[in-house]
KOLKOL-726067 format. One record per residue (C-alpha): y, z, x; residue number from 1; residue in three letters. Coordinates in steps of 0.2 Angstrom, whole numbers. Example, Ala and Ser with C-alpha at 12.3 -4.5 7.8 and 13.67 -1.06 7.14 Angstrom:
% residues 2
c2 | c3 | c1 | i | aa
-22 | 39 | 62 | 1 | ala
-5 | 36 | 68 | 2 | ser
//
This chain:
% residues 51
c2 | c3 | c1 | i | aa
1194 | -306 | -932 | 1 | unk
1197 | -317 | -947 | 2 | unk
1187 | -316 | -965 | 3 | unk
1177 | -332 | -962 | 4 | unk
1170 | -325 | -946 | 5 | unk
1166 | -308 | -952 | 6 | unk
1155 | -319 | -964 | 7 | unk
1148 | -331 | -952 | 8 | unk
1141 | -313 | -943 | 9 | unk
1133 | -307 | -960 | 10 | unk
1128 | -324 | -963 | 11 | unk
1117 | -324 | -945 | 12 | unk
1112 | -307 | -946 | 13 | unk
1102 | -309 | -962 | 14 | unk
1090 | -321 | -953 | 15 | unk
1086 | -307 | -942 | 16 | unk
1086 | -294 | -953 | 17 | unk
1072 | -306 | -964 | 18 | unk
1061 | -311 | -953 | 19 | unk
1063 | -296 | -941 | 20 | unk
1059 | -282 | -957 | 21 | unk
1043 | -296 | -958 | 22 | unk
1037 | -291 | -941 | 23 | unk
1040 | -275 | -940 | 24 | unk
1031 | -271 | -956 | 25 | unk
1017 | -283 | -948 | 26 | unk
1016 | -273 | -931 | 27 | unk
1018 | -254 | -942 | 28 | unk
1009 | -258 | -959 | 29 | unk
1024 | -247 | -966 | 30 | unk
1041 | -249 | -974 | 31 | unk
1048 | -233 | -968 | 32 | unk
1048 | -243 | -951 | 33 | unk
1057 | -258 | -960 | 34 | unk
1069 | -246 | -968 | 35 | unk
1075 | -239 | -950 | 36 | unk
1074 | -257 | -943 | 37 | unk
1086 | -264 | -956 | 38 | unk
1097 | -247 | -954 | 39 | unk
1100 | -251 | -936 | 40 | unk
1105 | -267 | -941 | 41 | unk
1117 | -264 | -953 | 42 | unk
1124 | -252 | -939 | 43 | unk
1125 | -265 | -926 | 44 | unk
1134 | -278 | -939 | 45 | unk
1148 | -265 | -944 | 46 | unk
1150 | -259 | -926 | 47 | unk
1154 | -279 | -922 | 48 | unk
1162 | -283 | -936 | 49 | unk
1175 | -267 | -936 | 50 | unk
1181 | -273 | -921 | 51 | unk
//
């Protein structure tokens, strides 16, 4: 996988990661929640991008 689209995936992940951390503090009123939400995302970006 080439530079640019390594980038393009951390590009479009950061939308999720945004507006996602929004609803899940929403839903849990907590940003230990958020924290673990964001940590699975930054997992699941690696795990595609290290590939």
């Amino acid at each position: 996988m080439d530079i640019p689209r390594k980038i393009g995936i951390l590009i479009y992940t950061a939308v999720p990661a945004i507006v996602g951390g929004g609803i899940v503090y929403h839903f849990f009123g907590s940003f230990v929640q958020v924290v673990i939400f964001e940590a699975l995302l930054v997992l699941a970006v690696l795990g595609l991008i290290r590939n």
